[in-house]
N, C-alpha and C positions, 0 to 999 in steps of 0.2 A: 167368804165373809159376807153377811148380810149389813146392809148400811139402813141404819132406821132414823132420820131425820124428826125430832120430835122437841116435846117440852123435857125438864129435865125426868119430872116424872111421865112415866110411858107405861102402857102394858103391851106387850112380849107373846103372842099366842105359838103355840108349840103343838105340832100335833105327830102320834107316829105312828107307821103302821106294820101288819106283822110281817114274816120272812119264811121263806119257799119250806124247811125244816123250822118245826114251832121250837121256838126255844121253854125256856123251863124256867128263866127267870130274866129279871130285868133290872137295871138300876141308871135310873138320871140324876147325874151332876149339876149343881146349878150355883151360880157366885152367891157366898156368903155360906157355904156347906150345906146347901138344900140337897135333900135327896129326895127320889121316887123311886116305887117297885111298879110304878104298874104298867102293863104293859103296852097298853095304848092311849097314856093319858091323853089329856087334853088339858094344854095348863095358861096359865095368866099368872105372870110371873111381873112384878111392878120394880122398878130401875128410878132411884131417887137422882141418879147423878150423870151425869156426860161421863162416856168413857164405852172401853171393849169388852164383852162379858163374854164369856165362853160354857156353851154349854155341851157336855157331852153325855154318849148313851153308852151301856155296856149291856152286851146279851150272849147271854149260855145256855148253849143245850147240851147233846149227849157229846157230837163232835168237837166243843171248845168252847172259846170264846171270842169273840168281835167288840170292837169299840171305834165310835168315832163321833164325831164334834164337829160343831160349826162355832164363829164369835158373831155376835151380836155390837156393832155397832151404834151406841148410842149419841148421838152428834147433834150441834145446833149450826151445821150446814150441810151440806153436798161437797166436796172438793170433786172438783176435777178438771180436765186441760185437753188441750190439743196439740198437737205435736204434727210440723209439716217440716221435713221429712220425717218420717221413723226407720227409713235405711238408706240405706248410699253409703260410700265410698269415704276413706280417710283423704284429708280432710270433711268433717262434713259439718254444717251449719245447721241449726236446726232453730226453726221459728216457736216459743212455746207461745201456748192462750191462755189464757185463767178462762176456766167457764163454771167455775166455783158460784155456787147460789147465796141465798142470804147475805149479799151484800159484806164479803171478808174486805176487814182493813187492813191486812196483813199476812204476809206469803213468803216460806220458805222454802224456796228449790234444792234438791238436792240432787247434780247429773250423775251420781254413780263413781263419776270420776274424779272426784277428790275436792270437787267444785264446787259452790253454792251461791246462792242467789236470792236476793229481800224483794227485786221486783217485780211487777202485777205482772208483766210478758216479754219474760228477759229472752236476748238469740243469745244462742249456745254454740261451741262450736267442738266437737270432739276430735282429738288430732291424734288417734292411735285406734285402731279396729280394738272391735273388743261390741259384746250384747250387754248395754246399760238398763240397769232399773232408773230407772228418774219419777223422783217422788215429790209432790206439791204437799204439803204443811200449810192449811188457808185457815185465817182465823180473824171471828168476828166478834163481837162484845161481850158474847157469851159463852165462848170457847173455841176450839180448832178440829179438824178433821184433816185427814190426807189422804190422799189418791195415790198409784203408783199404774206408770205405762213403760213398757220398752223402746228403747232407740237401741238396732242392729247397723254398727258401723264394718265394713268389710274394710280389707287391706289394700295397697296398691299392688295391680299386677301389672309384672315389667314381660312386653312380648317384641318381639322384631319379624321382619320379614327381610329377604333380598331377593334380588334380583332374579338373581341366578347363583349356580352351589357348585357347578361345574364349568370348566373351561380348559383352551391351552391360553397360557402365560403369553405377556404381559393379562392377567387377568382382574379388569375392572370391577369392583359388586357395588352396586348400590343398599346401602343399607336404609330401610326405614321402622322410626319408633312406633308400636303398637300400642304401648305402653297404657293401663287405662288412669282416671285420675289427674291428669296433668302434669308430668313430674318437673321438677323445675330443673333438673340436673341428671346427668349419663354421664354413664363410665362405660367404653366397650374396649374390650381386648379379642384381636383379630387372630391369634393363634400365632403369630408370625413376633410376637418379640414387639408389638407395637398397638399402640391403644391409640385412643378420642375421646375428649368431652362432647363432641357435638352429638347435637339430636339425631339429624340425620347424617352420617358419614358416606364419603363414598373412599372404599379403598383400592387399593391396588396390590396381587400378589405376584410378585418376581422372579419366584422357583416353585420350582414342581412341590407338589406338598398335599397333604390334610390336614386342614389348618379345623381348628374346633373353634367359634366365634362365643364370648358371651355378654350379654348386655345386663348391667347393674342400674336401675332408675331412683330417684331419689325425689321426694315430692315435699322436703322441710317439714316434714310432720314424722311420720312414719317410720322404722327402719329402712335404709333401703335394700330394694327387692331386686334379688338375682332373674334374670328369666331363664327359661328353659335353650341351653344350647344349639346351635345348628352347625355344621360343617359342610367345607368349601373345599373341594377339590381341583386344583391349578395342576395342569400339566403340559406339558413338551409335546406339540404336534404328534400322530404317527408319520415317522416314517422310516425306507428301507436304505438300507446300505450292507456291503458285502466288504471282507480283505481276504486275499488269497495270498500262501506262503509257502514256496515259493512259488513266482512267476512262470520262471523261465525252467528250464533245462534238457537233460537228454533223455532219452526213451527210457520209461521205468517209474519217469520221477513221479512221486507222491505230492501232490498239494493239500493242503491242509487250509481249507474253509472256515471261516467265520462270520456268522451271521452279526451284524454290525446297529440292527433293528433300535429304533430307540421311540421314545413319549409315552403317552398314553394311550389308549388301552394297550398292556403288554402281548406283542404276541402268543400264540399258545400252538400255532403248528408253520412247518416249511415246507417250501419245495425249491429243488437244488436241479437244474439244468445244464453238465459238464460239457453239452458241446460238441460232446464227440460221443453221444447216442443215449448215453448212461445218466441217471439221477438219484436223487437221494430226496427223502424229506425228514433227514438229522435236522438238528438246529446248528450245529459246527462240523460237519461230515469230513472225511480226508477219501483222495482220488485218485488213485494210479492213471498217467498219462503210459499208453502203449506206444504210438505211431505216432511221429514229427507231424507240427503244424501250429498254427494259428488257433485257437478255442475261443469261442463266446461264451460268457458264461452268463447267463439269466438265474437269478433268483426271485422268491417273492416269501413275504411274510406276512397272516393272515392273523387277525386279531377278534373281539369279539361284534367290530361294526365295520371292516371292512378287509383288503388283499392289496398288498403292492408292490409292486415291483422294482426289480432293478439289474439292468443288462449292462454288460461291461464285454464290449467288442473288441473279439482278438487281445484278449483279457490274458490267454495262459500262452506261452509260447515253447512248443516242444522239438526238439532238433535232431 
């Protein structure tokens, strides 16, 4: 749209020119049902009143037809404004300006959002994301004009960090809010059956587990915003232990092995040391005792970060 600041009466110069395919005919539209064929006039077109005039072209040749238009603004000012911000974050405050010419005695805001406004440089404040038209209406003794500018308000985004995601139990995390915007209010559920209003938490988890954490922030304006989850994994030290069944007895006897292994990282191989020459690396192996005596038995169980052992002297007793 062209803005033409004038008397009421005004002349309007129109000029056009041809296209890459010549067309074969032409036709200009103009307020009050003016028309032209020609195809490159050149016109002076007189506007007795304030107001929007539209004028459009239409052109045909062999492959169709085209049309299009501009409006003609005729106005007894300039309207227009400034706007500091034009983006940021929900809440957001927005300082406007009038920088409207000819001297307007009067001005109508409009923020898009349901809002309006009679003063020269009202602050605004937009409390839900969302891309606003905001339109000034300025009007001086001889009529009105209006401007229009955008304000891009974004959403709160809820983020966290901790500490640490892995541990063996009792396992501490510090949580902290990322959150952008300032929220005035958190809600975080730790995966464990227990939650917090506080900004920053620090929790504790007391059994082995994966626990999935998520933080919900609230900033009194806005919906509030879920963030994107993290998970924490608490577990039981490694370590090794064995039970042997039975102990004792006489030449022949079979014992029957059990790997006893517990926490975290699970193991995933053994090795089994009977003591009296023979091994195995089952995970619960069974062992024929041939010849009386006393037996040590070592084992160990091997995980993804480490191997460990565990000896039990004069463990089996064979008679």
């Amino acid at each position: 749209m062209a803005y033409v600041k004038e008397n009421p009466s005004v002349a309007v110069q129109f000029s056009a020119t041809g296209t890459n395919n010549p067309p074969y005919s032409w036709m200009w539209s103009y307020p009050g049902g003016n028309l032209s064929y020609v195809s490159d006039p050149t016109l002076v077109l007189t506007y007795n009143n304030y107001g929007y005039y539209v004028v459009s072209r239409t052109i045909t040749n062999t492959l169709g037809t085209s049309s299009n238009s501009t409006t003609i603004s005729i106005c007894p000012l300039v309207a227009s404004f400034t706007a500091t911000p034009v983006q940021g974050q929900v809440p957001l405050t927005v300082q406007f300006v009038d920088t409207s010419t000819d001297q307007p005695v009067s001005w109508l805001w409009n923020f898009g959002d349901g809002v309006t406004n009679r003063t020269q440089n009202p602050v605004h404040t937009f409390t839900t994301s969302g891309v606003y038209t905001v339109r000034l209406d300025a009007t001086n003794n001889l009529g009105s004009c209006w401007y229009t500018s955008t304000i891009s308000v974004s959403p709160l985004v809820a983020s966290f960090t901790s500490n640490q995601t892995t541990g063996p139990v009792p396992l501490i995390v510090q949580f902290t809010d990322k959150s952008t915007d300032q929220p005035t209010s958190w809600n975080w559920t730790f995966g464990d059956g227990t939650s917090s209003n506080l900004q920053n938490p620090v929790h504790t988890y007391m059994k082995n587990g994966t626990y999935t954490i998520n933080l919900s922030a609230f900033n009194g304006y806005d919906e509030p915003i879920s963030s994107p989850a993290i998970q924490i994994i608490a577990y039981t030290p490694f370590s090794v232990n064995l039970m042997a069944a039975p102990t004792s007895g006489m030449n022949g006897t079979s014992v029957i092995f059990t790997d006893q292994s517990t926490g975290f990282p699970s193991p995933t191989s053994w090795y089994w040391d009977f003591g009296d020459g023979y091994n195995s690396t089952q995970q619960n192996p069974s062992h024929q005792y041939v010849s009386p005596g006393l037996y040590t038995v070592a084992h160990s169980a091997t995980n993804s970060q480490e191997t460990l052992w565990s000896n039990k002297t004069a463990f089996i007793s064979i008679s």
